[in-house]
N, C-alpha and C positions, 0 to 999 in steps of 0.2 A: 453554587452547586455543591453537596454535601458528598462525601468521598461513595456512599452506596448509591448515588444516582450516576455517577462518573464510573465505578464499576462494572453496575449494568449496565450502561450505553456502549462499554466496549466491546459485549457478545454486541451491537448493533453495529459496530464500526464493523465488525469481521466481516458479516452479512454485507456490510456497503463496499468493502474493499471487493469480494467475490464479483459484485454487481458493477462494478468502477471499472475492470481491468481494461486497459487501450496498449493493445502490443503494436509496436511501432515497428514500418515496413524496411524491406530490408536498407541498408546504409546505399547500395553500391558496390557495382562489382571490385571497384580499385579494392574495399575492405575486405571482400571472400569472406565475411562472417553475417551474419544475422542478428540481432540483438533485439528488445521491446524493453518497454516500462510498463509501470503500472504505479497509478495517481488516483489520489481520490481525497476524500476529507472528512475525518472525525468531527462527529456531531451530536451532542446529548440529546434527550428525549423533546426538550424544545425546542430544537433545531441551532443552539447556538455551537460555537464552532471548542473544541476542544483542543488545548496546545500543551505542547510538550507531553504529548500520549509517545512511548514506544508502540510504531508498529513492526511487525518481522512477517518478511517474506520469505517461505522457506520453500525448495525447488524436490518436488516430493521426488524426483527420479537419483538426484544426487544429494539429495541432504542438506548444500549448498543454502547457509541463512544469511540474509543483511536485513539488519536494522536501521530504523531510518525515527524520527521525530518531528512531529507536528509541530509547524509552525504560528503565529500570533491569527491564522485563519483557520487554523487546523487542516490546512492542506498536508501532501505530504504527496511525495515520489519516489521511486524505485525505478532507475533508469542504467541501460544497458546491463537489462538482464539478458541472460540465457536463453534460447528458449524451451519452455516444459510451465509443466502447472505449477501450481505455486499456490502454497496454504499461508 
């Protein structure tokens, strides 16, 4: 995959992460907090999988960013987040 076909698949990855999100219920009253992830997987216009992509989860009410990196599946997670949207 040539570095402009990996470029543009990452406006596709954004799109898939929008569409991917799974907020996880709450822990348990012992915790008294709430928390989600959010998991999906980088994947170029062929469908194979993309690794070592940065993606960033940023929390649009506080600002609040974590970065995270695709693994040898181009999987990738964001677990105990906050909760609020997230670009």
């Amino acid at each position: 995959m040539n570095l402009g076909t990996r470029i543009r698949s990452l406006g596709s990855v954004a799109a898939s992460v929008a569409a991917m999100v799974l907020l996880a219920g709450p822990l348990g009253a012992q915790q008294g907090s709430t928390t989600g992830a959010i998991a999906g997987r980088a994947l170029d216009n062929a469908g194979a999988p993309i690794t070592g992509v940065e993606i960033t989860a940023t929390n649009v009410e506080t600002g609040v960013t974590r970065l995270t990196v695709t693994n040898e599946r181009g999987r990738f997670t964001f677990a105990l987040l906050q909760p609020g949207s997230y670009t």
